[in-house]
C-alpha positions as CSV (number, residue, x, y, z in Angstrom):
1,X,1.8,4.8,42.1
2,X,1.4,2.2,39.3
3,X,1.2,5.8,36.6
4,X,4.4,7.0,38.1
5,X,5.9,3.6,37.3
6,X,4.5,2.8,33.8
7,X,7.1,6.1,32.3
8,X,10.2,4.4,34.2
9,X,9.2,1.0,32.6
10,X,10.3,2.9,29.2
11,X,13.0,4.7,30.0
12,X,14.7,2.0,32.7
13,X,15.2,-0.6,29.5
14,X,12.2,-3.1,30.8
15,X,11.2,-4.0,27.2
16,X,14.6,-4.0,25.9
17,X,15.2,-6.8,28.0
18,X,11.5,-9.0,28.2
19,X,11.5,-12.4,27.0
20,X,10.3,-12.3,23.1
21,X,7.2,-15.0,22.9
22,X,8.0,-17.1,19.9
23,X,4.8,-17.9,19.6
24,X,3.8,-14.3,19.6
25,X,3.0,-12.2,16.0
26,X,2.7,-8.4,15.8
27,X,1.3,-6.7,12.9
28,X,0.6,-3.4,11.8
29,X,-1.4,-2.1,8.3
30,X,-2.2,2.1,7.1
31,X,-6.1,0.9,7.1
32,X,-6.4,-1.4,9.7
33,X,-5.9,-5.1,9.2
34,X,-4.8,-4.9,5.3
35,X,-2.3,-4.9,2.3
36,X,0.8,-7.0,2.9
37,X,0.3,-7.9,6.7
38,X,-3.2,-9.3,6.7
39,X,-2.1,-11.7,4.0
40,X,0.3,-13.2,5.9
41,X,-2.2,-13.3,8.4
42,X,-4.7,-14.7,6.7
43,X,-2.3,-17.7,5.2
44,X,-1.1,-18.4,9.4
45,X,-4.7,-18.4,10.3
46,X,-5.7,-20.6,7.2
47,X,-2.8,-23.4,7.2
48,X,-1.3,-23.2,10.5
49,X,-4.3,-23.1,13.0
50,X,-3.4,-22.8,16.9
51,X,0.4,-22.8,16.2
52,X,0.8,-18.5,16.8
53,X,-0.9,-15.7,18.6
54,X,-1.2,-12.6,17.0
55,X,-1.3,-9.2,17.6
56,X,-2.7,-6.0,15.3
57,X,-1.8,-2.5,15.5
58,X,-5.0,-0.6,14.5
59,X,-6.0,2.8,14.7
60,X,-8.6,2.6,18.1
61,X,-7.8,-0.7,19.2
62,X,-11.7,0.2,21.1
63,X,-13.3,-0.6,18.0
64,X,-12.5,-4.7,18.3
65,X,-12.9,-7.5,20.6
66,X,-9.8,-9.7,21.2
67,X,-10.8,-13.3,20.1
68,X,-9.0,-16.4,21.5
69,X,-5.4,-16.2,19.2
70,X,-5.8,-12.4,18.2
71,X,-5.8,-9.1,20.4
72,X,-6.1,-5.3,18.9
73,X,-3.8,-2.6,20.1
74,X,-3.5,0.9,19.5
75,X,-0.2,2.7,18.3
76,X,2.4,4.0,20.0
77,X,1.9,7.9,19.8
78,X,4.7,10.3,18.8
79,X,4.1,12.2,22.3
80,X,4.5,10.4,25.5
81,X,4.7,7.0,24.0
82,X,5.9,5.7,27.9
83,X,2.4,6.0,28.7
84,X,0.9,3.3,27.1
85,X,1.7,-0.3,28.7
86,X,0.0,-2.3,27.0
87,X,1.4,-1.3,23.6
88,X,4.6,-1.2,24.7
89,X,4.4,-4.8,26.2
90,X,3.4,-6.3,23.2
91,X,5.5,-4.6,20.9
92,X,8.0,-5.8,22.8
93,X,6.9,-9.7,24.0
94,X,6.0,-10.5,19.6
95,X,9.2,-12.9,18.5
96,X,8.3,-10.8,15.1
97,X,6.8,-7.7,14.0
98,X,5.9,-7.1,10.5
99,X,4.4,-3.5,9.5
100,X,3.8,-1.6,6.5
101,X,3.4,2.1,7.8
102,X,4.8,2.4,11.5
103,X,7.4,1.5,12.5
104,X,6.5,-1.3,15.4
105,X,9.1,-3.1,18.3
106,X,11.4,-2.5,20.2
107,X,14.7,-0.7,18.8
108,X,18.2,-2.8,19.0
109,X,16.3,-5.8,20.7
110,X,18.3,-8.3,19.1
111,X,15.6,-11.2,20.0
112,X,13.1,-9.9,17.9
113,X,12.8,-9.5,14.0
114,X,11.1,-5.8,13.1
115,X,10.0,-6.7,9.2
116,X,9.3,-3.3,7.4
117,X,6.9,-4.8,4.4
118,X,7.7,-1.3,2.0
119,X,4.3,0.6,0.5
120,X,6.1,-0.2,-2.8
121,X,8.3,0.7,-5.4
122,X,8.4,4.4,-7.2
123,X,10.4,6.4,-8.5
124,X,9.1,9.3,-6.7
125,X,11.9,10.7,-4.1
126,X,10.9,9.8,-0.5
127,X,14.6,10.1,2.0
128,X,13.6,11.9,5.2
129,X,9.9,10.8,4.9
130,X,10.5,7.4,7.4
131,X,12.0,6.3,10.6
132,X,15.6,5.3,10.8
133,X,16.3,2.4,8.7
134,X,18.5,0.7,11.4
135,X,14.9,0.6,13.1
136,X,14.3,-2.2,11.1
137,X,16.0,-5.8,11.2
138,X,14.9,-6.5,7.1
139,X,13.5,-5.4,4.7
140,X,11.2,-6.5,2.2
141,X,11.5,-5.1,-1.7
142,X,10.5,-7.0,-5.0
143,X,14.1,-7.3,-6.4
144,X,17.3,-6.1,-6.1
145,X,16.6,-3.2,-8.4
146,X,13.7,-2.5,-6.1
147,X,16.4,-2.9,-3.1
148,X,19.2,-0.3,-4.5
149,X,16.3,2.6,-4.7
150,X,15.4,1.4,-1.4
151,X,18.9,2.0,-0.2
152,X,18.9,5.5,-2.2
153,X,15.8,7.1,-0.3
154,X,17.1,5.8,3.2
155,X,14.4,3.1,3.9
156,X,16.6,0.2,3.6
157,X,20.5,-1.2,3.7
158,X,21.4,-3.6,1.1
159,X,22.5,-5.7,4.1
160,X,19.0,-5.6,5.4
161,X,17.1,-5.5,2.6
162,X,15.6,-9.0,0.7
163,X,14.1,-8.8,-2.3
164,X,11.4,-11.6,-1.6
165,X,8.2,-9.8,-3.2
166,X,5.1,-8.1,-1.6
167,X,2.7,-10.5,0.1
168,X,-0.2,-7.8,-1.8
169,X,0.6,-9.4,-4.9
170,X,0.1,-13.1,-4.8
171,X,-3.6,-11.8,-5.3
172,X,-2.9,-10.3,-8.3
173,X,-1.6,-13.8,-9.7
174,X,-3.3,-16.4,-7.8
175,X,-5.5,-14.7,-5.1
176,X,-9.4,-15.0,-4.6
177,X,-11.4,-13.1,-6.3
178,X,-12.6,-9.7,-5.0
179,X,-16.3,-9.6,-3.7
180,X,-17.1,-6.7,-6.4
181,X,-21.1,-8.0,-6.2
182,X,-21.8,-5.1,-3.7
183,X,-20.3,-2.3,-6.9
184,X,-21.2,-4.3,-9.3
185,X,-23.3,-7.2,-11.0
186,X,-21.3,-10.2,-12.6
187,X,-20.8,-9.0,-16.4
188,X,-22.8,-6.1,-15.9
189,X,-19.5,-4.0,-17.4
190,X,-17.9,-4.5,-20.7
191,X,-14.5,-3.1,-18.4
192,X,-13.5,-2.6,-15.3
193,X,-10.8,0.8,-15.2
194,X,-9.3,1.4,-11.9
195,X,-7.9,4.7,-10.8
196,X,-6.0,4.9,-8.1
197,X,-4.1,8.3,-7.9
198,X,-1.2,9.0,-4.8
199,X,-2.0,11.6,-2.6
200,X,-1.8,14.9,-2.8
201,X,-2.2,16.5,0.6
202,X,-1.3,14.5,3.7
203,X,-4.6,14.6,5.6
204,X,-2.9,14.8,9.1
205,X,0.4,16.3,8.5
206,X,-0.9,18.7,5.5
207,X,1.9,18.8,3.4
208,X,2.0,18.2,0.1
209,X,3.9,16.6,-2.0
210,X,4.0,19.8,-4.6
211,X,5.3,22.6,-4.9
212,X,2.5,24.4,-5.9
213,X,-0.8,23.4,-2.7
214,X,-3.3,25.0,-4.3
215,X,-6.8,24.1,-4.2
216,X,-6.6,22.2,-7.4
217,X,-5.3,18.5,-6.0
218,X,-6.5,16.4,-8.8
219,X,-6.9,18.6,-12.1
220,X,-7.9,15.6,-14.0
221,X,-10.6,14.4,-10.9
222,X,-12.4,17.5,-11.5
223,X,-16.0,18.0,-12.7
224,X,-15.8,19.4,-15.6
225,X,-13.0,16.3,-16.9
226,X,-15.3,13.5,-15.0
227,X,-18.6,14.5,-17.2
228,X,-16.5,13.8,-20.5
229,X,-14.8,10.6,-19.0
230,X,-18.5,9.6,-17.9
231,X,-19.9,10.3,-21.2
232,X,-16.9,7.8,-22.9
233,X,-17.6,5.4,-20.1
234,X,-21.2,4.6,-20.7
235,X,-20.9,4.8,-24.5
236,X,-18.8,2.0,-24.1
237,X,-20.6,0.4,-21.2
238,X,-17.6,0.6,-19.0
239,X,-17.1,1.6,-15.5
240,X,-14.6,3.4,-13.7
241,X,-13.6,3.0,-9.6
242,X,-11.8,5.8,-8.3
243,X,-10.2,5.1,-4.9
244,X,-8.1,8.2,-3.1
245,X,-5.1,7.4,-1.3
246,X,-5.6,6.4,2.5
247,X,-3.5,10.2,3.2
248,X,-5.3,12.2,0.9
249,X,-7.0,15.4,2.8
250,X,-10.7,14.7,1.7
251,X,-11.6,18.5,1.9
252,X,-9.7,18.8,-1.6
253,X,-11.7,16.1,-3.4
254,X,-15.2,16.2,-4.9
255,X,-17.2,13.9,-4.7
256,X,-20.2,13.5,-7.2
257,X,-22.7,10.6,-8.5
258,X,-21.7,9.4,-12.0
259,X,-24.0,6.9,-13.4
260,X,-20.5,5.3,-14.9
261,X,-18.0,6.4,-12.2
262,X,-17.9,5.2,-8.7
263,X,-15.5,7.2,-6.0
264,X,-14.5,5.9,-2.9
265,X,-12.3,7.6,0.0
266,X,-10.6,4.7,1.5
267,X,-11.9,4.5,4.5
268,X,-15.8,4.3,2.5
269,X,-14.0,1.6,0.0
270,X,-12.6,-0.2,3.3
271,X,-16.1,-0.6,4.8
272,X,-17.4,-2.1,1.7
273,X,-15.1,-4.9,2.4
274,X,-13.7,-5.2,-0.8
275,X,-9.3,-6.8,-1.0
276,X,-8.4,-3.4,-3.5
277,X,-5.4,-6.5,-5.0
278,X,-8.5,-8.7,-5.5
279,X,-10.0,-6.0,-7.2
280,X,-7.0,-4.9,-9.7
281,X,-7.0,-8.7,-10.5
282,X,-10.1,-8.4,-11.8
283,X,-10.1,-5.2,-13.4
284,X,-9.5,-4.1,-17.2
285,X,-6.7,-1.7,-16.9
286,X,-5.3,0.6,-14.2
287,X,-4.9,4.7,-14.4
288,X,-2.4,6.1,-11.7
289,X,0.4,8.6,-11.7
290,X,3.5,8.7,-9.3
291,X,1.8,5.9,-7.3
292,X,3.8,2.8,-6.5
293,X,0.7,0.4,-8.0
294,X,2.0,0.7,-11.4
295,X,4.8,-1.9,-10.3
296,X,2.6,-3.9,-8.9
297,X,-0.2,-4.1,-11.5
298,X,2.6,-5.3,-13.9
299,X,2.2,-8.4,-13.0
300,X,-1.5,-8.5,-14.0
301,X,0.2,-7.5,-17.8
302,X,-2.8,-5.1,-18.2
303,X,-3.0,-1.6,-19.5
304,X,-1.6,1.2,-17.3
305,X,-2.3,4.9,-17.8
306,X,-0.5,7.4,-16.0
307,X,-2.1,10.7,-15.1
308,X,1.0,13.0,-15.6
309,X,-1.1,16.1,-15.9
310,X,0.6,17.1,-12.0
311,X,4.1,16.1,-13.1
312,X,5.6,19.5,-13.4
313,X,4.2,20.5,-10.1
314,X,5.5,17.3,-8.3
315,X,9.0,17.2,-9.9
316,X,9.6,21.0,-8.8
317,X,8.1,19.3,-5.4
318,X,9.5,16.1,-3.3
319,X,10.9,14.9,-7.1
320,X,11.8,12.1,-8.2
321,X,15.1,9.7,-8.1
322,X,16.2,9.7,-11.7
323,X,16.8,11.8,-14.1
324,X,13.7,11.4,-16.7
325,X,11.0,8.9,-14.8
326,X,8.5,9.7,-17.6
327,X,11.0,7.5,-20.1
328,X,10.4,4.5,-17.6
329,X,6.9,4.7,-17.4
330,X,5.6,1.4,-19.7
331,X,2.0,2.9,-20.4
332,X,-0.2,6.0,-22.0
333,X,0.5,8.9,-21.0
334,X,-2.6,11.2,-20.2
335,X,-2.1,14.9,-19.5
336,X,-5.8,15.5,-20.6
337,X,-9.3,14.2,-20.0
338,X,-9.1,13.5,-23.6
339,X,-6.3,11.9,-23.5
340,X,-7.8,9.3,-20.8
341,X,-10.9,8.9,-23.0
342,X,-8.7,8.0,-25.6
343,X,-7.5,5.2,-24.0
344,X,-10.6,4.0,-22.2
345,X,-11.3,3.5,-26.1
346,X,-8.0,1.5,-27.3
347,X,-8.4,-0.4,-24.4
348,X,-12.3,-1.2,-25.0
349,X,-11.2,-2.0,-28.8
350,X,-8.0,-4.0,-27.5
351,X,-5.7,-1.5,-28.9
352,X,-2.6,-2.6,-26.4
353,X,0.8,-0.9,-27.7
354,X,2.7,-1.1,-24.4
355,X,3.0,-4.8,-24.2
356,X,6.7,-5.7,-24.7
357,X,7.5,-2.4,-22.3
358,X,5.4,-3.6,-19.9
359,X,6.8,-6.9,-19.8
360,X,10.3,-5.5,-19.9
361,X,9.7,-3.9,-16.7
362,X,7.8,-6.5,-15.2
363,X,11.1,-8.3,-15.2
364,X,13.6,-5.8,-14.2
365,X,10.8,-5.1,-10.9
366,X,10.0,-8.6,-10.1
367,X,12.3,-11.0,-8.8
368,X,9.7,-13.5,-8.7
369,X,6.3,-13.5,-10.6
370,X,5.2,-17.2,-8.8
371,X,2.5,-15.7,-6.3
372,X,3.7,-17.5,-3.4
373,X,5.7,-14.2,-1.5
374,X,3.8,-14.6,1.4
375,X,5.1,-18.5,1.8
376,X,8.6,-16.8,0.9
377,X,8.6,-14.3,3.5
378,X,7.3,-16.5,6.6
379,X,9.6,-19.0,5.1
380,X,12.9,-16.8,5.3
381,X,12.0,-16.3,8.5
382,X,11.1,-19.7,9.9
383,X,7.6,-19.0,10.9
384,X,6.6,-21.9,8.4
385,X,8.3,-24.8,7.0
C-alpha cells in the first residue's frame, strides 16, 4: 500500500505544497560535502551554533550517520525519482537549497530559495550541458562579467543571477591553511606547482569534450613528458600535485610513482582530507587548461600556466564562447613538456612576466577580492545578519 502511495505523493503536487522549515538547510557538493557549499557550512556551524539544521546531498547517503543538526541523503535519480521519499521530503521541507552540481528542490515552489553556487567561470562553451535555468531561484557568479557568460551558455538570467563571489575563494585570501603534512613536510619543497587539468572524458556519461576521443586524454600527462618534468622538478627541488577532475574516466589516465610528482584521482585526493582552495593558497603557481580555476587562482596573483597542447581538439569540440580565448588567457602558454619545464624554471628563479595581465583580469573577474563571499551570500539571503 504505502509503495503504491509514495509515486502519487510526486505526481499529486504534495511537495509543491509542504510547509518550507525555515530553519531547514539543504546542500549539495560533486565530491561529497565540499567546494562552495561546505564552506557555508562550515561558517553556520562555526558562528551560528544550534540556530539551523542541515541537510547534505551525498552520493550513498549509507556511508554517514546523521548527527543531532545534520542528516545525509542520497540524490534524486534521473529514473523514477517518485520513488524515493525521503529525498523528496527534504528537498522539499529546506527554506533554502544551495548546490553546485545537481540541481536540488522543488521546481516553482515559491517558498523556497534553490541557490545554484556555478563550478566557475570559463570560457569554454557549456549551453545544453545543465538543467533549466528557471530551475533555479539565483544564481551565484563572481561579477557581472562572470553573469553575462552565465546568461550566454543558459545557466543563469541576469534577473537571477548575483555576482556575489564563490564561497571556494575566501580560502584563497583568508582561509586556513591546507593540512599538506600528510604530502608533504613543512619546507621540505623549494615550490609547490599544482596541476589541475578539466576533464576529458565524462566517467559516467562517456563523452568527451573533443572532437577527437582517442586514447590519448592528456598528451602532456603522459610518461614519456612526466620523466622530463620529473627530472626539472627535482633539479630544482620542486614538487608537482596533479589532481584529475572529479569526471574524468580513470581508465584513460596513468598513473606512475615520480619521486617529484604526486597524482591523485579525486576521489584518492578527497580521502586524504586535504581543502584543494587551501592547497592552491599555499602553492607556488598553478598549471591548468580550459579549466575554470584559472579565474579563481587570480586572486592568489601567482603564476598560471595553461596546457594548451589539447586546444585544437577541444575548440573543433564543445568550443568555446569567444572568438580567440587564447588572447585572454593571462599566463604561459605550454604546448610542450618543454615548454612546462621552462616555466617550472622562471618561476623557480622568479621570472614572473604576466603580472599586470593577471591583475588586469583579476579585476574584470572579481567583483570583490575581500574574502568574505560566504558572509555575502548567507547575508543576501538572510540566513545571517
Amino acid at each position: 500500500m504505502l509503495k503504491k502511495l509514495i509515486p502519487k505523493l510526486y505526481t499529486s503536487g504534495f511537495y509543491l505544497h509542504l510547509p518550507v522549515n525555515p530553519r531547514l538547510i539543504l546542500f549539495e557538493s560533486n565530491g561529497d560535502m565540499s567546494d562552495s557549499t561546505r564552506v557555508l557550512y562550515d561558517l553556520l556551524k562555526k558562528n551560528y551554533p544550534r540556530k539551523y539544521k542541515y541537510v547534505w546531498v551525498v552520493g550513498d547517503a549509507g556511508k554517514y550517520e546523521d548527527t543531532k543538526d545534520t542528516k545525509f541523503i542520497s540524490p534524486l535519480p534521473r529514473k523514477n525519482p517518485e520513488n524515493n521519499f525521503k529525498s523528496n521530503y527534504y528537498y522539499a521541507r529546506a527554506k533554502y537549497c544551495f548546490y553546485t552540481h545537481r540541481p536540488c528542490g522543488i521546481k516553482d515552489k515559491k517558498s523556497q530559495k534553490r541557490v545554484f553556487i556555478t563550478h566557475g567561470f570559463s570560457y569554454k562553451k557549456v549551453k545544453g550541458k545543465f538543467w533549466d535555468s528557471d530551475f533555479n531561484t539565483n544564481v551565484i557568479h563572481l561579477s557581472d562579467y562572470d553573469r553575462e557568460f552565465g546568461v550566454i551558455n543558459g545557466i543563469s538570467r541576469m534577473d537571477n543571477s548575483l555576482a556575489l563571489g564563490y564561497p571556494r575563494n575566501d580560502a584563497l585570501i583568508n582561509g586556513e591553511p591546507a593540512d599538506t603534512g600528510v604530502l608533504f613536510a613543512p619546507n621540505e619543497y623549494s615550490k609547490i606547482f599544482v596541476w589541475l587539468p578539466t576533464f576529458k572524458t565524462h566517467r559516467i556519461w562517456g563523452n568527451s569534450c573533443h572532437i577527437d576521443q582517442s586514447e590519448e586524454d592528456f598528451s602532456l600527462i603522459q610518461e614519456d613528458s612526466l620523466d622530463l618534468i620529473n627530472s626539472v622538478l627535482k633539479e630544482h627541488n620542486a614538487l608537482m600535485i596533479i589532481k584529475h577532475h572529479p569526471a574524468q574516466d580513470l581508465s584513460r589516465v596513468v598513473f606512475k610513482n615520480y619521486s617529484n610528482i604526486l597524482m591523485f584521482s579525486n576521489d584518492d585526493f578527497l580521502a586524504k582530507g586535504i581543502n584543494l582552495y587551501g592547497l592552491l593558497a599555499e602553492s607556488d603557481a598553478l598549471i591548468t587548461d580550459f579549466s575554470s580555476v584559472f579565474a579563481d587562482y587570480l586572486l592568489t596573483d601567482k603564476p598560471i600556466a595553461f596546457d594548451l597542447s589539447g586546444y585544437d581538439n577541444y575548440a573543433s569540440g564543445d568550443g568555446f564562447n569567444v572568438e580567440n580565448p587564447i588572447s585572454l588567457l593571462p599566463g604561459k602558454l605550454i604546448y610542450t613538456a618543454d615548454d612546462l619545464k621552462n616555466f617550472i624554471k622562471d618561476t623557480v628563479n622568479g621570472n614572473d612576466e604576466f603580472i599586470s595581465r593577471r591583475n588586469n583580469e583579476k579585476n574584470k573577474l572579481h567583483k570583490y577580492q575581500d574574502g568574505k563571499s560566504a558572509e555575502r551570500v548567507l547575508k543576501y539571503f538572510g540566513i545571517i545578519k
